[in-house]
RODO-2510 file (C-alpha; in nm, 4 decimals, decimal comma):
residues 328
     n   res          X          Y          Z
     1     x     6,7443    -4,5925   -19,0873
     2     x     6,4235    -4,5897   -19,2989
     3     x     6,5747    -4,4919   -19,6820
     4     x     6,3011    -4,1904   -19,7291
     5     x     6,4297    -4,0713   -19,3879
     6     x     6,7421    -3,9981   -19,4321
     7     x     6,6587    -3,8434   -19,7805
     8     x     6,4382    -3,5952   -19,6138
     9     x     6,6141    -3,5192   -19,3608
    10     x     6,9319    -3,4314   -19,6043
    11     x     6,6931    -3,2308   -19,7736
    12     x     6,5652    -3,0219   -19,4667
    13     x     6,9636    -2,9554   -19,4082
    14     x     7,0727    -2,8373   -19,6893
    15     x     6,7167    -2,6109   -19,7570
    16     x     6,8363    -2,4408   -19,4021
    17     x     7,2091    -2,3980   -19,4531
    18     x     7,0819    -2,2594   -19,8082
    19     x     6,8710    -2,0181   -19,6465
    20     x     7,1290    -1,9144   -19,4329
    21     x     7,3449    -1,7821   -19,7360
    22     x     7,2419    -1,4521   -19,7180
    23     x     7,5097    -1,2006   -19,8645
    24     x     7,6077    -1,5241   -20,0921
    25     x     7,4729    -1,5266   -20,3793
    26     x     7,4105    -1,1821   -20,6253
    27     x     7,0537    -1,1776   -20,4834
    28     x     6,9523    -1,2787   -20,1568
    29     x     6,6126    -1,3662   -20,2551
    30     x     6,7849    -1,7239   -20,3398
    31     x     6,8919    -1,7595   -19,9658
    32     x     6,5015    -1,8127   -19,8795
    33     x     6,2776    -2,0997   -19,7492
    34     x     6,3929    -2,1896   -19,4580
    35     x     6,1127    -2,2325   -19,2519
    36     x     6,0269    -2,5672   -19,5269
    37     x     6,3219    -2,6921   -19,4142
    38     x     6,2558    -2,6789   -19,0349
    39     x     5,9294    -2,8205   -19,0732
    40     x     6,0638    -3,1222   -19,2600
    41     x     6,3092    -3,1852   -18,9520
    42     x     6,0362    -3,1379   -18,6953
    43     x     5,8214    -3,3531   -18,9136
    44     x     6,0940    -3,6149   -18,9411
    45     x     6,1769    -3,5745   -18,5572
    46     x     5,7871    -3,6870   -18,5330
    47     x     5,8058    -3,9692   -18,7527
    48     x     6,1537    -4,0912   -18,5706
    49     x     6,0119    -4,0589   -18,2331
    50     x     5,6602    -4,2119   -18,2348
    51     x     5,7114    -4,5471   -18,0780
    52     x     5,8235    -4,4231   -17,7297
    53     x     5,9151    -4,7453   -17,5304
    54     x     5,9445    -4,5406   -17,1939
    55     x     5,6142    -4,5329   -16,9239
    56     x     5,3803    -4,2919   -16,8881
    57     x     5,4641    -4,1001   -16,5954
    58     x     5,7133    -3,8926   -16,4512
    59     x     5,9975    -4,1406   -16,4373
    60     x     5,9137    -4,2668   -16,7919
    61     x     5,9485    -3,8994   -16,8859
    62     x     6,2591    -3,8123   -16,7701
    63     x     6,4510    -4,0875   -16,8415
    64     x     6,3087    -4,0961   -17,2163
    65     x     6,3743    -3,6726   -17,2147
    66     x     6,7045    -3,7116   -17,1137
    67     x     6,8326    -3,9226   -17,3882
    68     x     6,6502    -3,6941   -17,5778
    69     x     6,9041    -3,3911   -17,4069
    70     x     7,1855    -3,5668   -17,4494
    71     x     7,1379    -3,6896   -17,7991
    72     x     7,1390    -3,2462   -17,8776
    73     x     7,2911    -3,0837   -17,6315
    74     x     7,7057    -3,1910   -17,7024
    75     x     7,7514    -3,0829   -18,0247
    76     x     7,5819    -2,7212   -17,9064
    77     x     7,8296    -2,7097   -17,5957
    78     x     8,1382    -2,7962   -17,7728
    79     x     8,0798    -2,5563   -18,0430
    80     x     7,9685    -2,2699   -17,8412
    81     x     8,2704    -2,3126   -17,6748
    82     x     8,4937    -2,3265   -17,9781
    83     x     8,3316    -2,0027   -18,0951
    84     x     8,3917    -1,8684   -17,7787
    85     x     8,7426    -1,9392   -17,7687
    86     x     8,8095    -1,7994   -18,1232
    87     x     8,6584    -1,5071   -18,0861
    88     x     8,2963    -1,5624   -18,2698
    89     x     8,1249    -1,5144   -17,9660
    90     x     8,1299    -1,3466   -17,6385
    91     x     8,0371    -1,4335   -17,3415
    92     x     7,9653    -1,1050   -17,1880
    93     x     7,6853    -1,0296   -17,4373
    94     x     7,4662    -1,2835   -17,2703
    95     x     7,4821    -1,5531   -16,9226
    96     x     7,6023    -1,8996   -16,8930
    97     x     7,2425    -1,9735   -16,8784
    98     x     7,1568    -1,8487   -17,2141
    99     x     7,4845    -1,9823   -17,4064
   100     x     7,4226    -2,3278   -17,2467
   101     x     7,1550    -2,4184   -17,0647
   102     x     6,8941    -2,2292   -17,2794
   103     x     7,0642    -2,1884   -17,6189
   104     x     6,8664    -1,9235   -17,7452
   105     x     7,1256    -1,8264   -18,0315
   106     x     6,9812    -2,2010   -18,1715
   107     x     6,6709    -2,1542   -18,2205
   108     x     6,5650    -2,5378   -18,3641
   109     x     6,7281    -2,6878   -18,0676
   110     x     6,5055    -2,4511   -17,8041
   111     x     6,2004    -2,5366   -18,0111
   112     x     6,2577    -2,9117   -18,0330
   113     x     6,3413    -2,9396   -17,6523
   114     x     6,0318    -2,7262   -17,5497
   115     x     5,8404    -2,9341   -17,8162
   116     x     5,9182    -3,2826   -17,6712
   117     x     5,7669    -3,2547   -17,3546
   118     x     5,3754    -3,2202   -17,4772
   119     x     5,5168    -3,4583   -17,7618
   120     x     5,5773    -3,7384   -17,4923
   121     x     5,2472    -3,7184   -17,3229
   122     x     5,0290    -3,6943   -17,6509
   123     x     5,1994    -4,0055   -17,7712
   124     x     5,1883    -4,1961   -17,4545
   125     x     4,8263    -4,1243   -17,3889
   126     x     4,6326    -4,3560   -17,6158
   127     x     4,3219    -4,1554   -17,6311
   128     x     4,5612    -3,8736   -17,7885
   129     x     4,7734    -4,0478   -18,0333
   130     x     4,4719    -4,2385   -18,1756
   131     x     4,3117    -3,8852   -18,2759
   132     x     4,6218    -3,7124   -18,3676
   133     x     4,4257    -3,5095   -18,6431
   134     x     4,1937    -3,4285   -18,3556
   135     x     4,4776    -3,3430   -18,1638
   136     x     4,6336    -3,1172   -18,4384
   137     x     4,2832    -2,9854   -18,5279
   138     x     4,2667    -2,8794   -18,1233
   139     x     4,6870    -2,7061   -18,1728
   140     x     4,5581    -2,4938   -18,4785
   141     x     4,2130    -2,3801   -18,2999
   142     x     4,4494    -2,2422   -18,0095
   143     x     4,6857    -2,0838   -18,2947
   144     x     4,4508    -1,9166   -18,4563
   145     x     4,2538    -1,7914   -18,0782
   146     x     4,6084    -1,6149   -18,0381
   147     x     4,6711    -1,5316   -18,3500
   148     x     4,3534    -1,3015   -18,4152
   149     x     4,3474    -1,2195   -18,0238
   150     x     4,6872    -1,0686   -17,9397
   151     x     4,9265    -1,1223   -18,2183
   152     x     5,0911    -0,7786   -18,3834
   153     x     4,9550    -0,8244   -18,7452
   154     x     5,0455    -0,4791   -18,8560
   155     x     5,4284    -0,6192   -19,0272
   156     x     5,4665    -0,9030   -19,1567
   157     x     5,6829    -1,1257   -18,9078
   158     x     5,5382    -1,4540   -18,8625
   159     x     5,8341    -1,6647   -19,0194
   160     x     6,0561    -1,5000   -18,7934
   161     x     6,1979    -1,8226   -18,5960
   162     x     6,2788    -1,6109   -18,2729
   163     x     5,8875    -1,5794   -18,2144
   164     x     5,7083    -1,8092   -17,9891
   165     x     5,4280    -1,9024   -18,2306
   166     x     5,6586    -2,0078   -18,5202
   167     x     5,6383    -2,3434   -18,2602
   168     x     5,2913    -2,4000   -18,3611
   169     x     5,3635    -2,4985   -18,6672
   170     x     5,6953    -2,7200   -18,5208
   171     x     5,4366    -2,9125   -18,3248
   172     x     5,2037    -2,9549   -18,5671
   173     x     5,4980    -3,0921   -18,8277
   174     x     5,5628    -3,3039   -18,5342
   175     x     5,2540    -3,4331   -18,4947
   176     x     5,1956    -3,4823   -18,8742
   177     x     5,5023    -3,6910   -18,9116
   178     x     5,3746    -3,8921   -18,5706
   179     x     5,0609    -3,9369   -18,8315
   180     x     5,2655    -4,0538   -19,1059
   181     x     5,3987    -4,2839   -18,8630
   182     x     5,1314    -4,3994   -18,7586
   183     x     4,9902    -4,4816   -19,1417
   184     x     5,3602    -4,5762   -19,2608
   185     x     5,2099    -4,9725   -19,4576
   186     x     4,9445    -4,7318   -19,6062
   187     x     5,1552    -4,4908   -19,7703
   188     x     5,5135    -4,5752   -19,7658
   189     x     5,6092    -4,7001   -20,1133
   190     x     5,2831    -4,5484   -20,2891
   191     x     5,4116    -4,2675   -20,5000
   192     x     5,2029    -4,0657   -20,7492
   193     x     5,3081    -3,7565   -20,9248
   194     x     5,0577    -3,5594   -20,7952
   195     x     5,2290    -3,5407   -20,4619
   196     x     5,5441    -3,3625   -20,5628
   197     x     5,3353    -3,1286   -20,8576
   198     x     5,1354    -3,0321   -20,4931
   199     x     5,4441    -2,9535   -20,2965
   200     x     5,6256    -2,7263   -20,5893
   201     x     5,2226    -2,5557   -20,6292
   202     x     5,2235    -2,4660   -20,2789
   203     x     5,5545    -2,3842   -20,2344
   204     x     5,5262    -2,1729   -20,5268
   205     x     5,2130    -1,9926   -20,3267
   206     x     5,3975    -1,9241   -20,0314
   207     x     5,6914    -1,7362   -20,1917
   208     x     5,4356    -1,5397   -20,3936
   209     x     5,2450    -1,4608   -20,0168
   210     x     5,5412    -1,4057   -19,8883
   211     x     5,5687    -1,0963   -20,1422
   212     x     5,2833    -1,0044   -20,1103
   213     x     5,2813    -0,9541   -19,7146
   214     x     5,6200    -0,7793   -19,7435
   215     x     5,5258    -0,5180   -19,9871
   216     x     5,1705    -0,4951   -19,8833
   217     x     5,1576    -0,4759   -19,5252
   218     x     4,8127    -0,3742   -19,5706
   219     x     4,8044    -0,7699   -19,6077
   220     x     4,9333    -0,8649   -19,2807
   221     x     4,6215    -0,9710   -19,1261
   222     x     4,6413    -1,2671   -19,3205
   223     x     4,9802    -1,3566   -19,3390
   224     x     4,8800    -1,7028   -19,1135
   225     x     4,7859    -1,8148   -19,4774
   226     x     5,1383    -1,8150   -19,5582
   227     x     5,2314    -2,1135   -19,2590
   228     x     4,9065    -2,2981   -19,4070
   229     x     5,0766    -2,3168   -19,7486
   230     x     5,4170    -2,4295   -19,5495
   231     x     5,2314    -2,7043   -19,4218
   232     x     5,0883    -2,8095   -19,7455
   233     x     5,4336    -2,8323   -19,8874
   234     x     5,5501    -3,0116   -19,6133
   235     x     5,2572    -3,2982   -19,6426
   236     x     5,2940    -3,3216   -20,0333
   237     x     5,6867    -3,3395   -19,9834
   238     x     5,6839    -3,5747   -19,7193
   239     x     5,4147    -3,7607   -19,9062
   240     x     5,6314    -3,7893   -20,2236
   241     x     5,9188    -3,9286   -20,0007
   242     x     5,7598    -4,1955   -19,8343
   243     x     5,6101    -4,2906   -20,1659
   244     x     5,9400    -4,2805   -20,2970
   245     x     6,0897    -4,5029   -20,0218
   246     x     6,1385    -4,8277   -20,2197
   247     x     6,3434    -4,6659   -20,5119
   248     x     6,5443    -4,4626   -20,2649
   249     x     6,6785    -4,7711   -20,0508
   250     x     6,8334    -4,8365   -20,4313
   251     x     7,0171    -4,5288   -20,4777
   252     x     7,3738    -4,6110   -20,5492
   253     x     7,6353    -4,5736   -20,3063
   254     x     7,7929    -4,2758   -20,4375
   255     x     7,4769    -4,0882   -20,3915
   256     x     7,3697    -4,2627   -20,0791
   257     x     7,7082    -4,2327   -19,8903
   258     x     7,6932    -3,7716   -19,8870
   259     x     7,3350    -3,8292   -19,8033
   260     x     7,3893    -4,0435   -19,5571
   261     x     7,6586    -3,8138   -19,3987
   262     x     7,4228    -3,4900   -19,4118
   263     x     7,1508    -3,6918   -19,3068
   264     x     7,3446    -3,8141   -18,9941
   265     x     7,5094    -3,4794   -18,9243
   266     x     7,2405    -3,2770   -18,9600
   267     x     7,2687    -3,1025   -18,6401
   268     x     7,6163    -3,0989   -18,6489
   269     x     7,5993    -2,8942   -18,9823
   270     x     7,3273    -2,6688   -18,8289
   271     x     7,4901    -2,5218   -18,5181
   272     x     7,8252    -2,4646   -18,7214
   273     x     7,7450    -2,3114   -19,0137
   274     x     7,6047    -1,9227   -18,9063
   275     x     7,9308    -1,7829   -18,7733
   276     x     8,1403    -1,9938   -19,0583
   277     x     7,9150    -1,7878   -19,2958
   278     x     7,9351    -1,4689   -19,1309
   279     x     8,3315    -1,4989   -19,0824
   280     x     8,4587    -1,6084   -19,4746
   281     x     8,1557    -1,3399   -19,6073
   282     x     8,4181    -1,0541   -19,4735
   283     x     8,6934    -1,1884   -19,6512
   284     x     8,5156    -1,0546   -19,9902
   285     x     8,5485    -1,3826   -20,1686
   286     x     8,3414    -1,3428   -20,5759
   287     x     8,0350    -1,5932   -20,5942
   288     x     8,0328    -1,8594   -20,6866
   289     x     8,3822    -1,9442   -20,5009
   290     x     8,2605    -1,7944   -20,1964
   291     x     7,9747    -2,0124   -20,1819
   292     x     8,2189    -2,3362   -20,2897
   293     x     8,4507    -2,1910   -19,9626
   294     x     8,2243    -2,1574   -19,6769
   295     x     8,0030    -2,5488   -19,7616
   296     x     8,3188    -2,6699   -19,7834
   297     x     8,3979    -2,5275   -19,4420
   298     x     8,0626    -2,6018   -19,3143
   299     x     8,0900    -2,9317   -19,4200
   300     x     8,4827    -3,0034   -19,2754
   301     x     8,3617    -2,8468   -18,9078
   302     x     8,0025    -2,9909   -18,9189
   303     x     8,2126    -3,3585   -18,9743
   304     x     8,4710    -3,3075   -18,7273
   305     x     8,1705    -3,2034   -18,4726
   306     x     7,9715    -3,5422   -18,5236
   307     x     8,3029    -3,7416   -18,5127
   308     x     8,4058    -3,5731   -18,1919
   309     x     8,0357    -3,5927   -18,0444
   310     x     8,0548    -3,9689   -18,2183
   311     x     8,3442    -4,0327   -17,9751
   312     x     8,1796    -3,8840   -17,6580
   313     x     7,8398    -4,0506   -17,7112
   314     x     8,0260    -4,4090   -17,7442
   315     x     8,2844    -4,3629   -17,4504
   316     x     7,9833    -4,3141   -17,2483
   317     x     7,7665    -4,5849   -17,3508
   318     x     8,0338    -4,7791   -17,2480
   319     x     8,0582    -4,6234   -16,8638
   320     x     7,7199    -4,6918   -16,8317
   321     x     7,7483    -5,0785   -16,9752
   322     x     8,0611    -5,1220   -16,7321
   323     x     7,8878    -4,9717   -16,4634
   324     x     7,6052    -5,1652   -16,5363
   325     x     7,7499    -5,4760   -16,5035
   326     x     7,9555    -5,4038   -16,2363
   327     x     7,6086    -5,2924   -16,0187
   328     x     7,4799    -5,6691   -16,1058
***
């Protein structure tokens, strides 16, 4: 795995489970800025994906989205199931569908598996993935047609990751990392300080809109300026890390190894840690030991996940070699 990869997507994991913390820390502004986190994965997920070796077509399609299913979908079965066994969740508050098939109550996996399929056909077409800034230029045109059309402007809601345009700005981290892909020997191991000083600016000006469209809803009308800073930080950050990609591959292996293992479990971490959050808050532990408590948990359950998925995904790759050869 490319060094400023797996930095990044550490990085995107930890700003999540962070902004999951709420009831935490003394002051829940600290759990914040989560949505930077899930366009750095979606950008990553980009970046990771944008040499698709299947055809075009429909058979090139499903066989390429179905490794894509099976690479997410485990680790959200097994621990939905868990839950449901010890009590976190219950089954009659929603169908097998939703729980399993659709797994609404994770969001980032119903965005990236709705978010694949026009993913695949924009990379696969030529004409598209040589014009991806066209491409993204066309994807904010139809954002903004809906936005100023039919979208309720009069709160301030559009970080709310439950709403279906919050996946506009998925794709277009998606296609931005494809980008960054696609220019990797122009930029990867150019770093210049101006890139991070750009990323902490604009993430500095979308906390301060953020304010600004909560206490003012007066404001709300433009509160799509907010998702245009996001994406700022997200280029600047992603900028610094590719830049930064020489000097990372030489981190020690003290710091390499936890990144490594974040990096790796990243989903893992995600679809364990909002019930393990939500379950140790009741027991009234102080800050900061609560906090120390439930990573420590997240990190134990999010490890045993990946190891168990780990298992599952090697036992069958090995079915399918033996049946392979047995076919021949």
């Amino acid at each position: 795995m490319i060094a400023f990869i797996v930095f990044l997507r550490a990085l995107a994991a930890c700003i999540i489970t962070n902004a999951h913390y709420v009831g935490v820390y003394p002051n829940d502004i600290i759990a914040s800025g989560g949505l930077i986190g899930d366009v750095l994965f979606f950008a990553v997920s980009g970046y990771c994906l944008y040499n698709i070796k299947y055809p075009l077509g429909f058979k090139g399609f499903i066989r390429w989205y179905g490794r894509r299913v099976w690479r997410i979908f485990p680790p959200v079965v097994i621990i939905t199931a868990v839950y449901m066994l010890v009590g976190f969740y219950k089954l009659g508050h929603y169908d097998l569908v939703w729980w399993y098939l659709y797994p609404t109550a994770y969001h980032f996996v119903v965005s990236i598996l709705l978010l694949y399929i026009p993913y695949f056909f924009i990379i696969k077409i030529e004409a598209l993935k040589s014009r991806l800034p066209l491409v993204m230029l066309a994807v904010f045109a139809a954002y903004l047609v809906l936005y100023f059309t039919v979208y309720d402007k009069s709160a301030y809601h559009i970080d709310n990751v439950r709403e279906p345009m919050i996946r506009f700005i998925y794709f277009e981290s998606m296609l931005l990392g494809a980008w960054f892909r696609r220019n990797d020997e122009k930029y990867r191991g150019r770093f210049s300080p101006i890139h991070p000083i750009a990323a902490l600016l604009f993430a500095g000006a979308y906390f301060a809109l953020k304010m600004l469209f909560t206490k003012r809803p007066e404001a709300g009308s433009f509160q799509f300026a907010g998702q245009l800073a996001v994406f700022a930080v997200l280029f600047f950050t992603f900028r610094t890390f590719m830049g930064l990609d020489g000097r990372l591959s030489r981190a020690p292996k003290w710091v390499m190894k936890p990144v490594s293992f974040i990096a790796g479990a990243a989903l893992e971490i995600y679809v364990v840690q909002s019930q393990l959050i939500i379950w140790i808050n009741r027991f009234g532990i102080p800050f900061p030991l609560n906090w120390l408590v439930i990573t420590a948990a997240i990190l134990l359950a999010g490890f045993l996940l990946h190891a168990v998925c780990g298992l599952l995904y090697r036992l069958t790759d090995r079915l399918l070699k033996r049946d392979g050869k047995t076919s021949a």
